[in-house]
Every structure is written in C-alpha cells, then in structure tokens.
GUGUVO-229386 format. One record per residue (C-alpha): residue in one letter; x, y, z. Coordinates in steps of 0.2 Angstrom, whole numbers, plus 2048, in hexadecimal, padded with zeros to 3 digits. Example, Ala and Ser with C-alpha at 12.3 -4.5 7.8 and 13.67 -1.06 7.14 Angstrom:
guro->A u->83E v->7EA w->827
guro->S u->844 v->7FB w->824
//
This chain:
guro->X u->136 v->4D1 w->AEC
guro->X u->125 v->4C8 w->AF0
guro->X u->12E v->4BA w->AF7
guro->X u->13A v->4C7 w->B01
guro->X u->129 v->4CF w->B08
guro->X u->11F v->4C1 w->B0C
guro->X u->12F v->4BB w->B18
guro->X u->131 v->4CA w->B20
guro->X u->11D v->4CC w->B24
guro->X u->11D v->4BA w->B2A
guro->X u->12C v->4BE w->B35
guro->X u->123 v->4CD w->B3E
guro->X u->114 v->4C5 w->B3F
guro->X u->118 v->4B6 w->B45
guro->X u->114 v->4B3 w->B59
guro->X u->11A v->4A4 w->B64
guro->X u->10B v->4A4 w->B6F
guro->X u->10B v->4A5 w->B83
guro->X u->106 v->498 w->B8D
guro->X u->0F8 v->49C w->B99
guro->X u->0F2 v->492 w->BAB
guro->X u->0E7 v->487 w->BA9
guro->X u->0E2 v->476 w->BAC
guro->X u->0E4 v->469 w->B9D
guro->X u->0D9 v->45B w->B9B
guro->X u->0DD v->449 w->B91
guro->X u->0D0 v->445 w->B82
guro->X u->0D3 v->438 w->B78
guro->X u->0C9 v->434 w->B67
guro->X u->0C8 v->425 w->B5C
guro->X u->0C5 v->425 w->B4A
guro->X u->0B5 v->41A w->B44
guro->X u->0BF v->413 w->B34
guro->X u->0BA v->401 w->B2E
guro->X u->0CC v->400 w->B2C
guro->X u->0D5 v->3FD w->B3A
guro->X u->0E5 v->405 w->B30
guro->X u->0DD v->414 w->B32
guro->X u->0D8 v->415 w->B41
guro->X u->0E1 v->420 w->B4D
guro->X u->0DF v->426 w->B5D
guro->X u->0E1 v->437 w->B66
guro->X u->0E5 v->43C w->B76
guro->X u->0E5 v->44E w->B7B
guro->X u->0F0 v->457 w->B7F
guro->X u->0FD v->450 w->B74
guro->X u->111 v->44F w->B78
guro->X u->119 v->454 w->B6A
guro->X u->12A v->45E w->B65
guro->X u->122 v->467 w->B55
guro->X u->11B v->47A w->B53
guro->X u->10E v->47E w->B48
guro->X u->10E v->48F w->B3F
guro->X u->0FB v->493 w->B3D
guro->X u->0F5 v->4A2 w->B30
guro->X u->0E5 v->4AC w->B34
guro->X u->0DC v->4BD w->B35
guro->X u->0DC v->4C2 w->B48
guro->X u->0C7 v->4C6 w->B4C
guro->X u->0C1 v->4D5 w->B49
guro->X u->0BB v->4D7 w->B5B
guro->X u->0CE v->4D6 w->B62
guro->X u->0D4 v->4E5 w->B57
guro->X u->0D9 v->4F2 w->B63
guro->X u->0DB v->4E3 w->B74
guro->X u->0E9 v->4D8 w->B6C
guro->X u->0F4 v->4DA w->B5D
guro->X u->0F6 v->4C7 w->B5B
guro->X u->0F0 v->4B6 w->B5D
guro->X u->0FC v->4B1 w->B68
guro->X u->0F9 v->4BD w->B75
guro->X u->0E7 v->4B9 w->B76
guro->X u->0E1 v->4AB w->B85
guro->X u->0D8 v->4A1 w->B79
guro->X u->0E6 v->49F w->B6D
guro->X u->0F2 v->49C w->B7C
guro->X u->0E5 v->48D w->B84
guro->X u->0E1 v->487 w->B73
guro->X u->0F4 v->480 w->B72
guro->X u->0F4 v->47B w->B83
guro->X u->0E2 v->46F w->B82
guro->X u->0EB v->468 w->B70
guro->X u->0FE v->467 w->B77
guro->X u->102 v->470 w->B67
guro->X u->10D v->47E w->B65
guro->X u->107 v->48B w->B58
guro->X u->110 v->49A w->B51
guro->X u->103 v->4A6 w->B4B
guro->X u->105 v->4B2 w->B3B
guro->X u->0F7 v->4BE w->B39
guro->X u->0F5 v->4C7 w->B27
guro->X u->0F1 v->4DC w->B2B
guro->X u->0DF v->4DE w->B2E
guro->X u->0D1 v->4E0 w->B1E
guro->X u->0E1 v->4D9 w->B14
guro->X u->0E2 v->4C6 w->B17
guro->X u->0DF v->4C4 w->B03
guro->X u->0EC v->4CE w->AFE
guro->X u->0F9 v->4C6 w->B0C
guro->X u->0F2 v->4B6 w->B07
guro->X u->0FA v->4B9 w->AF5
guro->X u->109 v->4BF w->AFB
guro->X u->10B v->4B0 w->B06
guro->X u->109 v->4A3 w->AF8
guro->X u->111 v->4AC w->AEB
guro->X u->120 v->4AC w->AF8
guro->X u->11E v->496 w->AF8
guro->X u->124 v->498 w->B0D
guro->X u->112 v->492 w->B14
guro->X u->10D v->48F w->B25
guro->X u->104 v->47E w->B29
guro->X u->0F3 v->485 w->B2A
guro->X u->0EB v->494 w->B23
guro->X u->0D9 v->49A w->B28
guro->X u->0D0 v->4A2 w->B19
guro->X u->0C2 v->49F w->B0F
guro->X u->0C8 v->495 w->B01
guro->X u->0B7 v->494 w->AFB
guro->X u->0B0 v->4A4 w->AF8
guro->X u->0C2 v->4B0 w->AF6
guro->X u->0CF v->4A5 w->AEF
guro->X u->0D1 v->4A4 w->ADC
guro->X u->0CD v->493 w->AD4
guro->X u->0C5 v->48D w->AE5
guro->X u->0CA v->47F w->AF1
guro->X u->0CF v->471 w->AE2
guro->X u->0D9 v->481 w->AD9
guro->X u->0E1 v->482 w->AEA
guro->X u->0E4 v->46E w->AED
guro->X u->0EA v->46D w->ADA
guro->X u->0F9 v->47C w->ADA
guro->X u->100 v->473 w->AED
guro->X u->0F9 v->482 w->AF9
guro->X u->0EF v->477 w->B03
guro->X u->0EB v->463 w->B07
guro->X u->0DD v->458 w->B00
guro->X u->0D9 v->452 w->B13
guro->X u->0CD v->444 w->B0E
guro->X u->0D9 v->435 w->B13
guro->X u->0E3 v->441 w->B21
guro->X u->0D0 v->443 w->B29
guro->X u->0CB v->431 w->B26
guro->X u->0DB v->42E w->B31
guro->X u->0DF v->439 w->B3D
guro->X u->0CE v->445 w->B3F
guro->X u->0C1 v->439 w->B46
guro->X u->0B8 v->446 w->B50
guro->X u->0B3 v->451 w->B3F
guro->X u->0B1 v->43F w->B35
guro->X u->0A6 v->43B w->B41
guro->X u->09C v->44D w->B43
guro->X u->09A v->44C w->B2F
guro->X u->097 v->43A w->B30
guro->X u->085 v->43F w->B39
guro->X u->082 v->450 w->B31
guro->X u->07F v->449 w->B1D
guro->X u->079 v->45B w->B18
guro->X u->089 v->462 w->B20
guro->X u->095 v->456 w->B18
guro->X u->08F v->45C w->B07
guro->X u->093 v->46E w->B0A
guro->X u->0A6 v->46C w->B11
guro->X u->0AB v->463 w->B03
guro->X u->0AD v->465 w->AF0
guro->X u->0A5 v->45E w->AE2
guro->X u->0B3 v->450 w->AE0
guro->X u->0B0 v->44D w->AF1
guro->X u->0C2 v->457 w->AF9
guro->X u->0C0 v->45C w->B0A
guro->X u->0CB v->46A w->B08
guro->X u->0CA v->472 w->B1B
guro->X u->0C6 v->470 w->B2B
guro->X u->0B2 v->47A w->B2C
guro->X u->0A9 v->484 w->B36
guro->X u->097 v->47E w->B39
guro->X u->089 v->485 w->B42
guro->X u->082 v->479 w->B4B
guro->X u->071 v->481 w->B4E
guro->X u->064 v->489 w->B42
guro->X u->064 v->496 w->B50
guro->X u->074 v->49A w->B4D
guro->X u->074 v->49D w->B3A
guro->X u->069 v->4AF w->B3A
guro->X u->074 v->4BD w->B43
guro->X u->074 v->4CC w->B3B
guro->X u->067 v->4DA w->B35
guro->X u->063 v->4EB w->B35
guro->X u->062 v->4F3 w->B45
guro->X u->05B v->505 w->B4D
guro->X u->05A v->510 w->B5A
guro->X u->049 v->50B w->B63
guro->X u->049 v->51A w->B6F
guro->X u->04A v->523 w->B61
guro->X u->03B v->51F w->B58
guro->X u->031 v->51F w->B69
guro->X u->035 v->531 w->B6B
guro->X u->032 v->535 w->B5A
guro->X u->022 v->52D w->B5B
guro->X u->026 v->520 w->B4D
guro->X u->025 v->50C w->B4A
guro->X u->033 v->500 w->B46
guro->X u->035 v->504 w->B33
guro->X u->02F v->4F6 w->B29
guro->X u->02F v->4FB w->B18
guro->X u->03D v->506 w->B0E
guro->X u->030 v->516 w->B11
guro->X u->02F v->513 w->B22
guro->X u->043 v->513 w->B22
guro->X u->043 v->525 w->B16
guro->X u->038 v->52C w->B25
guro->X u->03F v->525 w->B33
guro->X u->052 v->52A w->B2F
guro->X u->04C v->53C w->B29
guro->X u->042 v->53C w->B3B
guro->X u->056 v->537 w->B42
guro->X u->05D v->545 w->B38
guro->X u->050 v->553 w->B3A
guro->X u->04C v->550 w->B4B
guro->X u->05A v->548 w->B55
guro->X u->06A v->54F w->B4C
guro->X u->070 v->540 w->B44
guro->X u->07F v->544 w->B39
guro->X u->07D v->531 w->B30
guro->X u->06E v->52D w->B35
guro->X u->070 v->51B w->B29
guro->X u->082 v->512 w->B2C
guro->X u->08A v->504 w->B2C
guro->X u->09B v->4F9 w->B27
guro->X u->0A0 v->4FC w->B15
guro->X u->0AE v->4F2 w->B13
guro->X u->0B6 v->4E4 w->B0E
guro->X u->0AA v->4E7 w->AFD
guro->X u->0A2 v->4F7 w->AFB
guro->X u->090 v->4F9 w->B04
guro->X u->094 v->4E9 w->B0B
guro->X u->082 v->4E9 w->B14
guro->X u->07C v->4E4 w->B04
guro->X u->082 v->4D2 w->B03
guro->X u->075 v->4CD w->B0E
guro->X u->068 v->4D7 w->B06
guro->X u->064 v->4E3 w->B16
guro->X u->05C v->4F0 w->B0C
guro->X u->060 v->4EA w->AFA
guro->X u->055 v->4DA w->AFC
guro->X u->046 v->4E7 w->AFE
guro->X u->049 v->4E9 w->AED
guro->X u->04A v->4D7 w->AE9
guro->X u->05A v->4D2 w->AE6
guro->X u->06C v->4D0 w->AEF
guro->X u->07D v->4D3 w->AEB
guro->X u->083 v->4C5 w->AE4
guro->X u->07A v->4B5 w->ADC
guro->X u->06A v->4AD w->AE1
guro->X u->05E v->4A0 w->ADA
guro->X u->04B v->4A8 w->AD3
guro->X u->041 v->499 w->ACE
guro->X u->04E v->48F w->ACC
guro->X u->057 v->49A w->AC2
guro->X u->068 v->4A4 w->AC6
guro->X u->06A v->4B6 w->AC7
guro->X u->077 v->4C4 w->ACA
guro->X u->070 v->4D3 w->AD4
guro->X u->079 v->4E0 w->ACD
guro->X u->072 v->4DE w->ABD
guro->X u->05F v->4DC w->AC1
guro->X u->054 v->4ED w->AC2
guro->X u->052 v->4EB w->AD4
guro->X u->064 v->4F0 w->AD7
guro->X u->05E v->501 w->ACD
guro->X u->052 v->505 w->ADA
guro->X u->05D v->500 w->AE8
guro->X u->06B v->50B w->AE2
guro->X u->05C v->51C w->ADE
guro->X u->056 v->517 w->AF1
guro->X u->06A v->51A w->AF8
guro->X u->06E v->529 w->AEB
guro->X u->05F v->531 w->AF1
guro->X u->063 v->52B w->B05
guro->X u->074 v->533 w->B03
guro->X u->070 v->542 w->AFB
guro->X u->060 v->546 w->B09
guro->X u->070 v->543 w->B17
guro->X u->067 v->534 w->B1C
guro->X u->077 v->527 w->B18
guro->X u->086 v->52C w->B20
guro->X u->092 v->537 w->B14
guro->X u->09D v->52C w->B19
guro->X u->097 v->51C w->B16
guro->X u->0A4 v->517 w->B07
guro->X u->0B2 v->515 w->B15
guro->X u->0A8 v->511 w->B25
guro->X u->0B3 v->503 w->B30
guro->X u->0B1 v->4FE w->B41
guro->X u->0B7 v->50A w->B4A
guro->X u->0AF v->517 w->B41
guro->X u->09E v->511 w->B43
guro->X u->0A1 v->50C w->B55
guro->X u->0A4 v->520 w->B58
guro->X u->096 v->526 w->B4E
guro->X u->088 v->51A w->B5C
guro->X u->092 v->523 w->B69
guro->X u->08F v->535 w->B66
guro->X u->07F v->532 w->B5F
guro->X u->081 v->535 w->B4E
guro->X u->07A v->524 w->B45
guro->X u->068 v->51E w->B4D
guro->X u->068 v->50C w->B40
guro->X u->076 v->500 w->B38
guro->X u->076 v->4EF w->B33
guro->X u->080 v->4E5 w->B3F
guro->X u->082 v->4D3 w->B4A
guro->X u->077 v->4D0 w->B57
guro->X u->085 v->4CC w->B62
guro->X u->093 v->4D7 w->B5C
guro->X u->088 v->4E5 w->B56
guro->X u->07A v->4E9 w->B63
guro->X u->086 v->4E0 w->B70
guro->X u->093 v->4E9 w->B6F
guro->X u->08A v->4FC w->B68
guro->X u->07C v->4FA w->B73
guro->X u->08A v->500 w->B83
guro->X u->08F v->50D w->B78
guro->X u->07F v->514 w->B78
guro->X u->07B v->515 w->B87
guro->X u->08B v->51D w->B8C
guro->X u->082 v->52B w->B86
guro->X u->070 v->529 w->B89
guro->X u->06C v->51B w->B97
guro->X u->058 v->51B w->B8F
guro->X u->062 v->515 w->B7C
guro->X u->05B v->507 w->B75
guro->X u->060 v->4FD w->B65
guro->X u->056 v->4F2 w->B60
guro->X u->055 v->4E5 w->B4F
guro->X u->049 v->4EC w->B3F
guro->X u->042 v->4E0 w->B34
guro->X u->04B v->4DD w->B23
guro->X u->041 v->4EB w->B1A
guro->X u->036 v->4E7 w->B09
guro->X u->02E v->4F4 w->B01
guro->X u->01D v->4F1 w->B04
guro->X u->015 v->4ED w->B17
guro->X u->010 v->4DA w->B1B
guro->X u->01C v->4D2 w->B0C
guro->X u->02B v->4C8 w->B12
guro->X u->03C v->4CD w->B0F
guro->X u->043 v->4C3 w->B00
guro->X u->056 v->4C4 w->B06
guro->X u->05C v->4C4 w->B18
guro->X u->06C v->4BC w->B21
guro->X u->06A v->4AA w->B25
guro->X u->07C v->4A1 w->B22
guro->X u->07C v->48E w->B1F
guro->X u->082 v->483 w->B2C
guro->X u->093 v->481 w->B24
guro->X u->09A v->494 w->B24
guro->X u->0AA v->494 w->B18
guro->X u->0B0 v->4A0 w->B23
guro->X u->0BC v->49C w->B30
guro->X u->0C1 v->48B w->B27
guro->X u->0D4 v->485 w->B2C
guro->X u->0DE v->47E w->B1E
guro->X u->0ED v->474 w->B1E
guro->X u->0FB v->47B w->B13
guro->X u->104 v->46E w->B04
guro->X u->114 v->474 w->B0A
guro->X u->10F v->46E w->B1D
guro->X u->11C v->461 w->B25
guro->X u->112 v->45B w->B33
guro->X u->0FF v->45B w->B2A
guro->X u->0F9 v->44B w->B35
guro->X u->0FE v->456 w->B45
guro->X u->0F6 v->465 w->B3E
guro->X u->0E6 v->459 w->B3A
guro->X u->0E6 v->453 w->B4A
guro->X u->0E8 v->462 w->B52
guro->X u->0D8 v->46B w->B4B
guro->X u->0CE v->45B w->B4C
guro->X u->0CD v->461 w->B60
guro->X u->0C1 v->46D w->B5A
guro->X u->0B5 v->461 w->B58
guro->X u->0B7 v->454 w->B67
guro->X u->0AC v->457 w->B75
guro->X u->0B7 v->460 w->B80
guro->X u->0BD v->46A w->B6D
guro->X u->0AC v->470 w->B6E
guro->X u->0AA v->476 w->B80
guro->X u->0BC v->47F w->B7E
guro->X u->0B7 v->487 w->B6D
guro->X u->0A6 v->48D w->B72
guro->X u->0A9 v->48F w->B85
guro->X u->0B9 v->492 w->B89
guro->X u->0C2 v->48A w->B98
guro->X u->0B8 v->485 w->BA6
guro->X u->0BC v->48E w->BB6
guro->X u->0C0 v->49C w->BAA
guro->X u->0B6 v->4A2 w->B9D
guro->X u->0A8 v->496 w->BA3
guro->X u->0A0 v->48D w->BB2
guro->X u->095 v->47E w->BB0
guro->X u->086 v->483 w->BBA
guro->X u->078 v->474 w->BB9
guro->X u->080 v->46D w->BAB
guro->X u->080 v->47D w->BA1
guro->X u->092 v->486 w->B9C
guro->X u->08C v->496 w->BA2
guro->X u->099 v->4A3 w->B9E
guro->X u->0A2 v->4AE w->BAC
guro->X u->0A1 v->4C0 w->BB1
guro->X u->0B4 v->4C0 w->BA6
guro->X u->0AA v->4C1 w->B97
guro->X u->09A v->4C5 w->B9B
guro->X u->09D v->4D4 w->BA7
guro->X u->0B1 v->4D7 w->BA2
guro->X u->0BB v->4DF w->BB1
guro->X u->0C6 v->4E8 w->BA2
guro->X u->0B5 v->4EE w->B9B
guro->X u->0B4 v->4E5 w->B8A
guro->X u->0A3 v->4E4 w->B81
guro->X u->0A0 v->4D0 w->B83
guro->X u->0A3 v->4D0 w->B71
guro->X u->0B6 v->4D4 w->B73
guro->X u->0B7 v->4C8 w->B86
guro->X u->0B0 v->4B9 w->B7D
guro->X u->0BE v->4BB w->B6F
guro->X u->0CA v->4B9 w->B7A
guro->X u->0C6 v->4AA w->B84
guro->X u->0B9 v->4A0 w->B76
guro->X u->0B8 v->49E w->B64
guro->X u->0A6 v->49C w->B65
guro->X u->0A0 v->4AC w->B60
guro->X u->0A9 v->4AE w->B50
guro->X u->0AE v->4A0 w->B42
guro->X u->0BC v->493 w->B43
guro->X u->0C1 v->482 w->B43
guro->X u->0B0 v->479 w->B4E
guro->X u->09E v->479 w->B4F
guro->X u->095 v->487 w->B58
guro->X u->08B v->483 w->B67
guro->X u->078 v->48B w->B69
guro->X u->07D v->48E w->B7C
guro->X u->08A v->49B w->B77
guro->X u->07B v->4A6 w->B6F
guro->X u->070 v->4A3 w->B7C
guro->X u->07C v->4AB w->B88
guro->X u->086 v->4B7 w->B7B
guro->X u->075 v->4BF w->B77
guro->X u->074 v->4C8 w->B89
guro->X u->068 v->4D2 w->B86
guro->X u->056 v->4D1 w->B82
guro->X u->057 v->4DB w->B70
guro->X u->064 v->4CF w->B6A
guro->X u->059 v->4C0 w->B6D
guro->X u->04B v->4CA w->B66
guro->X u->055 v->4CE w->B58
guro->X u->059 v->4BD w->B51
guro->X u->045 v->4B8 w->B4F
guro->X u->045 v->4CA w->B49
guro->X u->050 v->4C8 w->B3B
guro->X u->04D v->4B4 w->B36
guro->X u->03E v->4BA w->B2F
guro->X u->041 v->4B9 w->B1C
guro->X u->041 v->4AF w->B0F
guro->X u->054 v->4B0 w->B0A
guro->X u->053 v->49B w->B0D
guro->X u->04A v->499 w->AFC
guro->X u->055 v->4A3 w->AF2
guro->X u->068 v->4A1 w->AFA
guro->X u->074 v->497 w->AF1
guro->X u->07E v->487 w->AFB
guro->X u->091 v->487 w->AFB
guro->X u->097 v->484 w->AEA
guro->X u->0A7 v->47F w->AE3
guro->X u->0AA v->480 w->AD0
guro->X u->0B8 v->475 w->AC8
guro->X u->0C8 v->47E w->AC8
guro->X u->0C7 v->483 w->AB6
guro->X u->0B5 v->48A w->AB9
guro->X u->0BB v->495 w->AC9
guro->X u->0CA v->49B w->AC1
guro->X u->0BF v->4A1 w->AB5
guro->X u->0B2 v->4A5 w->AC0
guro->X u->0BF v->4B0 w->ACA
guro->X u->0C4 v->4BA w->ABD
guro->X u->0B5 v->4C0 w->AB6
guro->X u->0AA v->4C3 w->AC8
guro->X u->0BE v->4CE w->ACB
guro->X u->0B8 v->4D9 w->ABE
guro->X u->0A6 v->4D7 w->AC2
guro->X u->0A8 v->4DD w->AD4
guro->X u->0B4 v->4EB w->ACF
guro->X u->0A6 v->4F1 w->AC4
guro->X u->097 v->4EF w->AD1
guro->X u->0A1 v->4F8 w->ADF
guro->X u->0A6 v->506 w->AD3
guro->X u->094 v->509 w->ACD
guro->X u->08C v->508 w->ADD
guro->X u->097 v->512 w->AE6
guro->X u->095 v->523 w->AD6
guro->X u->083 v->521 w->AD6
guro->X u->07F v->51E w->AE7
guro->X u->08C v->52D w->AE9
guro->X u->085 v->538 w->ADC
guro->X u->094 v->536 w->AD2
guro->X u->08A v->52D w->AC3
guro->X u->078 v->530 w->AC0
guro->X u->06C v->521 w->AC4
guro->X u->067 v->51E w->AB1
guro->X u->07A v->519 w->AB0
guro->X u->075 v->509 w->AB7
guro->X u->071 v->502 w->AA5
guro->X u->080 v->505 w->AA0
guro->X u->088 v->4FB w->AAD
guro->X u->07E v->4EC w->AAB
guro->X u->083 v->4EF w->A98
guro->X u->097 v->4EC w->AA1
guro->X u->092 v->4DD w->AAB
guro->X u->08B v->4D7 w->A9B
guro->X u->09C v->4D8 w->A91
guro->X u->0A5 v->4D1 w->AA1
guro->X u->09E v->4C0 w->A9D
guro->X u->091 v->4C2 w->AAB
guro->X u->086 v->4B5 w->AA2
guro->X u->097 v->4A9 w->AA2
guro->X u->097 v->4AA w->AB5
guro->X u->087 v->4A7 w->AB7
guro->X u->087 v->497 w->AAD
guro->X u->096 v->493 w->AB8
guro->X u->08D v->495 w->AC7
guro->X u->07E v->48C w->AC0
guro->X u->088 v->47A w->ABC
guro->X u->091 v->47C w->ACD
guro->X u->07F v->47B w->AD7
guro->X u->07A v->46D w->ACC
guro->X u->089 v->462 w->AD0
guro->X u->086 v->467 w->AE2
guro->X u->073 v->461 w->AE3
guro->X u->07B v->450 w->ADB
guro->X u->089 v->450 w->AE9
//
C-alpha cells in the first residue's frame, strides 16, 4: 500500500516544467584537481537527451501564487541556464517529512531530493549514505563540481560544516556568504502603537506584560502577542525570542563548555508561568496552538495582533503593507530580543551559521544520471550560478546599474501586487535557502525599507554566538539512537508546553515532566550530542 501511495503522489505531483524567453549564456568551469583524470570541464548550458526528476518543498512565500515548481519562472530559467530538463515533485506543504518516508519506503526515488538530511532525517547523512537513499559525492564532486570544490576550497571553516565526521560530503549546501546575512529574524511591534500609547520599545519581559495589556486594553487587540506555531509547537522558541529571557532555548546549547537541554532547566519553568499567565490575561492569542501563515497574516490586517516574531524581509516586508492597508500612519518595527532585566544582553537570539542545512540538494542512490545531476547543481556556484540564484535574470529580474544587479520594479514594485517577498520567489532563489551561496547585495536591496535594515543591527545584538552549537553529525548508530529518544523527547516538550501554557496542567507540573525527560534517556542524548561536537572541533 505505501509503495501503491507514494507512486500515485509522485504521479500527481510530478510537473514537466515550461520553458520561458530568455537569453542563455555559455559558462564553462574547469576543475582544479592535481589529476588530470579528474579534471572535467563544463560548459553551460549543456546538450543533453536526459530529464531529471527533482524533489522539493515549494517556498512558503509562493503558497497561494503557484502550485508547482514548474510553473514558477525561476524554475523554468533555472533548466534553461543548465540545458537540463527537470521534472519536479513537490511533497504537500508542512508535510515534506512525512512524504519523504513514504517516498523511500516506496524504493522509486527521484535523482535529487531537497531536505535537511542533517537535522530531520533519522540516522543523519552517513545513516542516509549507508541504506542507499542518497550518494557519498566526495569523488562525484572532486570530478565534476569544480565550482563548490573550489568555493569550499577557500572557505576552511565552511568545508568543515558541509561535511561529516568521516569526511562525506553528502549534499550540495547552502552558505551564507556574509555575516550580514546570517541574523534575520526577531520580535517585532507596532511602533505607532506605542507612540500613541506613550510607551518605549519593550526591552524587558515587564516591559512586554505592559506594553501588550496597553495593546489589548487600549487599542482592542484580540491577540495582542502572535506568531507561527508550527512545524514544532511555539516554534518562536527555537531561537529563543522570548524564551532566552529566561536563559535557555529550545533545544541544546553549550554553558561553560558543558551541554544542556532546555526543557529540563528551571528557566523553561518560568518561561512557561510567563506564557500561562500571558494567555490567560488574553495577551497571547487564544489561538496561538494552530497559528499558520495565513492566519497571522489576517490578524495584522484587521488589526488584531500589534507584535510577532517574524523575518526581516518576509515578516515586516511583507505585513508592513498589510498594515497600512488599514492605517497609512502603521509602523512595524524590530524590538530587541528581550531579558529580563534592563541593560543585560540577550543570551539567545537567531544568528544561523554560514552553512544553513536547510535547502541542501541531495543526489538519490537510485539516481541513473548522478554526474549530470552533480553538474547540474555545481551552476549554483559558478559566477554566473551566483548572479542567476541571487539576482535572477538580467533584463528581468535585475539590471546591472554601475556595476550593481539592482533589481527591477518586477520584484520590487510587482505590477500583480505581490509583497517583494512573494516577487523575488519567483524570479530568484536568493531570498530563501538552496543549492548556492547567498549574495549581501540581495539584503541590501530586499530590505526596502528603513526598519528592515534597522532591524538586523537590532536583532544581532546577543550573545547567542557563544552558546550555539555547530552542525553536528553523530555516527549512524549514535543518530539512530539519538532519533529515537529526542522523537519521544520532543512529543513530550510540545505536550507539556502546550497544557501548561494552555492551562490544561498547572505550572508545578513542570517537575514531573523533567522527571519524563529524565526516564527518556535525556542524559544518553546529551552524551551523544557531546561526543559529536568533540569529533567536530577535531574535524
């Protein structure tokens, strides 16, 4: 039955895409190998007689303005700059992981599948190499992807994030290839609010109880506090927006050298009596178990919600118009990440590494043309692979203006009136993840307004560096392992926090949660966690 499933979803999903105008250029690369047996040259676009079946999420951004890859320009050039054909399957959205399964239970693989083999796949990369599902690319690389050898080559510190502790590349990254480009999301507020309320940019968590009664009492706010919840439950938390006040995350972080979970430390305790209390004063949106997208994006526009946590570029971007709409005098603007008392700085924050395991592009065991593929996705990182991927296509999405891609009104000021956000993904891949490395100039540009820009120096204030773990990949055994108990841990912190938060459990049940993570092997994951960061610092 799964195999029967995972045919008939790959048979509707599956989209030849549609070949757009546009003018093509010729790029050829050349691999530095010592060995002149493995050097190979590259010429784009290719001529070839294959089609490769590619397997991604489609962007957040595009839900409601296409339904699939294949209809969206970027996709369309994207074959045309490489000479490749692609067929594109696209998992339902928020349920990649579960299609994913299906897929491989199923054994009929496409040649590459986007997903983050790091972080959500059970056993990690080498589990992945070890059962077939996807290539060790180390020699396919050294052959015929000269442009990432090369990249990685000159970047050291990057080179020892893509890969594994034996040393398997295992997918094709996405790197951030400015520090400016690594902090872009924080808590953000209504600042016309607060000016007409008399109030300051909240610093601390009092400053936040006062400012989003203010929101409630004074300017009607149904859910004065909201924001994303899924894909885990309070999903702000991961990057400790309000949780690091209290001096922990979500998940697990290094304190004087030592690893901890958390969950399980006392600080979680207060965060989760600061939320019960929040929710039960209406301050957090009774909703906030099952907030998505489109759901937040209605409650900015009928004024309902004053603060969130949210992107620079697709959160203020693309709610600072909605807004508006309604009031031409709104204002949102970027809060500090909060601490509990005035002048500290915040412990956690966002700030992601320069290799983000989001976005990564596999190539599948059960692929018959893996050098094409490889070739294919080594574009993304020639010189001209990094103007189409960050930029789009000149003439089109951008026009070089004093030796500056500057993008065009298309994407900027969209005749079709989509939010920048939306226009950008679907002529660039620069403003989310994938197969290349991001360019500063897109921020620059993507951040329009004022309040974005303002917001990144805003929100890179903390000291989230010192405590954030790198990319770690246990050993197959140890991530298996790992996989199994953090299931059962996660399950247990989603439940707990969402029946105290909720008011379904009282707070002083938290001990006996922490006695459950206990019993789950928490310490076991930890010690897993711990020997995978020593074999990293010895990479």
């Amino acid at each position: 039955m799964k195999k029967i499933l995972a045919s008939t979803m790959i048979v509707m999903m599956m989209g030849t895409a549609i070949a757009c105008s546009s003018k093509t250029e010729s790029v050829t690369t050349t691999s530095e190998s010592q060995s002149p047996a493995t050097t190979t040259a590259t010429t784009y676009p290719m001529t070839t007689d294959k089609t490769l079946t590619y397997w991604g999420e489609l962007n957040g951004n595009l839900t409601g303005v296409k339904t699939t890859h294949g209809d969206v320009p970027f996709f369309q050039e994207w074959q045309k700059k490489t000479g490749v054909p692609m067929k594109f399957l696209a998992p339902p959205t928020g349920q990649a992981k579960e299609a994913l399964n299906v897929m491989l239970a199923s054994g009929d693989l496409p040649d590459m599948i986007e997903y983050n083999f790091l972080s959500d796949f059970p056993g990690g990369p080498e589990k992945a190499i070890k059962d077939g599902y996807i290539l060790k690319l180390n020699d396919l690389i050294d052959k015929y992807a000269p442009n990432l050898k090369k990249y990685l080559k000159e970047h050291p510190d990057v080179d020892k994030m893509v890969k594994t502790d034996n040393g398997s590349y295992y997918a094709f990254p996405f790197i951030r290839g400015d520090e400016y480009l690594q902090v872009f999301q924080g808590p953000m507020i209504r600042k016309d609010w607060l000016d007409e309320l008399g109030l300051p940019v909240p610093e601390t968590i009092d400053d936040w109880t006062t400012t989003l009664k203010a929101f409630k009492e004074k300017k009607g706010a149904a859910a004065p506090l909201s924001f994303i919840s899924k894909p885990r439950f309070f999903n702000e938390s991961y990057n400790g927006a309000f949780l690091g006040a209290f001096g922990v995350n979500r998940g697990f972080y290094l304190d004087n050298g030592k690893i901890k979970f958390g969950p399980s430390e006392s600080g979680f305790k207060e965060y989760l009596n600061t939320f019960h209390q929040w929710f039960q004063d209406g301050l957090l949106d009774k909703n906030i178990a099952t907030v998505d997208n489109k759901a937040l994006d209605g409650s900015f526009a009928t004024g309902a919600t004053g603060a969130s946590i949210g992107n620079a570029g697709g959160g203020i971007g693309k709610w600072q118009p909605l807004i508006q709409a309604k009031d031409p005098k709104a204002q949102l603007v970027a809060a500090p990440y909060p601490v509990l008392k005035k002048g500290d700085t915040p412990k956690f924050g966002q700030k992601d590494n320069p290799y983000s395991s989001g976005g990564i592009v596999a190539v599948t065991g059960k692929s018959k043309n893996p050098e094409l593929a490889v070739k294919m996705l080594d574009y993304g990182y020639s010189e001209a692979g990094h103007m189409f991927f960050n930029f789009g296509t000149e003439g089109v999405s951008y026009a070089m203006v004093d030796g500056y891609p500057k993008y065009t009104d298309l994407l900027m000021k969209n005749p079709d009136k989509l939010a920048p956000a939306q226009a950008m993904s679907m002529y660039i891949r620069g403003s989310y993840n994938g197969p290349f490395v991001q360019d500063k100039r897109y921020a620059e540009q993507f951040f329009v307004l004022p309040t974005q820009r303002d917001a990144i120096n805003v929100w890179k204030k903390t000291d989230t560096a010192k405590y954030s773990l790198p990319p770690l990949t246990p050993t197959p055994e140890e991530s298996s392992e790992y996989a199994k108990i953090m299931g059962d841990m996660n399950t247990l912190v989603d439940e707990m926090t969402l029946k105290i938060i909720l008011g379904n459990e009282p707070v002083d049940g938290f001990e006996k949660y922490v006695d459950k993570m206990k019993s789950l092997n928490l310490s076991r994951a930890i010690e897993i966690q711990q020997a995978a960061l020593d074999r990293y610092n010895k990479r």
